[in-house]
N, C-alpha and C positions, 0 to 999 in steps of 0.2 A: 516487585513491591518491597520485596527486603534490602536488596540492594537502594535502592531510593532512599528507606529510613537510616540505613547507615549513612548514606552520602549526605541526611541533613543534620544528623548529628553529628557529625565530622566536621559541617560549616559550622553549629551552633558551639561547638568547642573550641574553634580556630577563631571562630568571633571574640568569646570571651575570653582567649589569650591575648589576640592581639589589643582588645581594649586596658586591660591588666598592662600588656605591658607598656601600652602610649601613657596611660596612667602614672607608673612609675618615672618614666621619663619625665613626664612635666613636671612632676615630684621631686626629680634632683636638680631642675633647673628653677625652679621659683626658692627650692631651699637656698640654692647657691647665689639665686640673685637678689635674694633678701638679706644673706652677707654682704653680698659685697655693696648694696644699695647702704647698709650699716657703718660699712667700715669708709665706702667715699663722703656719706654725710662726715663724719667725724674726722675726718683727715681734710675736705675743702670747705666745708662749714664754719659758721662758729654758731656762738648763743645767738647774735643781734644781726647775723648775717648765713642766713640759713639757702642751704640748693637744693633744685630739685635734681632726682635723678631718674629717668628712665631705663630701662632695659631694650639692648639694641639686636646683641643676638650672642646666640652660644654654639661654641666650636669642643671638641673633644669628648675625650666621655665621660664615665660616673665616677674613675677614679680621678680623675684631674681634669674637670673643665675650665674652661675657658671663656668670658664672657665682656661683650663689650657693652661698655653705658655710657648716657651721655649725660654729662651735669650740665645742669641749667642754673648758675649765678641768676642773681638779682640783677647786679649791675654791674654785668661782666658778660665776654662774648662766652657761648657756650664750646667745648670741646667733651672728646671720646676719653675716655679712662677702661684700657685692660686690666681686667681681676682675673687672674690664677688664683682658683680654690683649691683645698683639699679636699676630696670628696671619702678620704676613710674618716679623718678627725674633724671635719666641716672647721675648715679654719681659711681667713683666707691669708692666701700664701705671699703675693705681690701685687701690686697696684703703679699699673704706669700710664701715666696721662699720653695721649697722642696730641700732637701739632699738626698745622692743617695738612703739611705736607706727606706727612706719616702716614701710611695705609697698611694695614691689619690685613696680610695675604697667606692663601693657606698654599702651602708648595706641595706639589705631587711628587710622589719621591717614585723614580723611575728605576723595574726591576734590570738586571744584568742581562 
C-alpha cells in the first residue's frame, strides 16, 4: 500500500511538470509568432492594403526559433515568409520570404 502511494504521487508530480513544461513551450512559440506575425504585417502591408498572416509551424528552440508563416495578400497570390527570432531579447532577427520552388528542410547532421 505504501509503495502504491508513492507510485501516485510520483505520476501526480510527473504530471504537473510535464503540463508546466508543454505550457511554457507554447509560451515561446505564440510570444515569437506574435513578433514576427508584427513585424511581416509591417514590412508586406501597408495602411490601404493590409495581409493576413497565419502561423505555419516552429523549428529550433527557446534561444533562437525558428518560424514559418504564411501571408495572405488581398490581391496577391499567397507565399511562406521564415522569421529568425531572438528568444533572449525577443526581437525578430530576419525575415525571408520563400518562392514556390523554396522548401524550408531540416538536415540531420550525421555523427563520425
Amino acid at each position: 500500500m505504501k509503495n502504491r502511494h508513492i507510485s501516485i504521487s510520483s505520476a501526480v508530480l510527473f504530471t504537473a511538470l510535464s503540463i508546466s513544461a508543454g505550457q511554457a513551450s507554447a509560451d515561446y512559440v505564440s510570444r515569437a509568432s506574435a513578433l514576427c506575425k508584427s513585424e511581416i504585417q509591417h514590412k508586406y502591408g501597408s495602411a490601404d492594403q493590409a495581409v493576413r498572416v497565419k502561423f505555419k509551424a516552429a523549428m529550433g528552440n527557446q534561444v533562437s526559433p525558428r518560424l514559418l508563416m504564411q501571408v495572405l495578400p488581398r490581391n496577391a497570390d499567397s507565399f511562406k515568409v521564415s522569421c529568425d527570432v531572438d528568444g533572449r531579447a525577443w526581437e525578430v532577427v530576419s525575415l525571408q520570404a520563400k518562392t514556390q520552388g523554396d522548401e524550408l528542410r531540416v538536415a540531420k547532421v550525421q555523427q563520425p
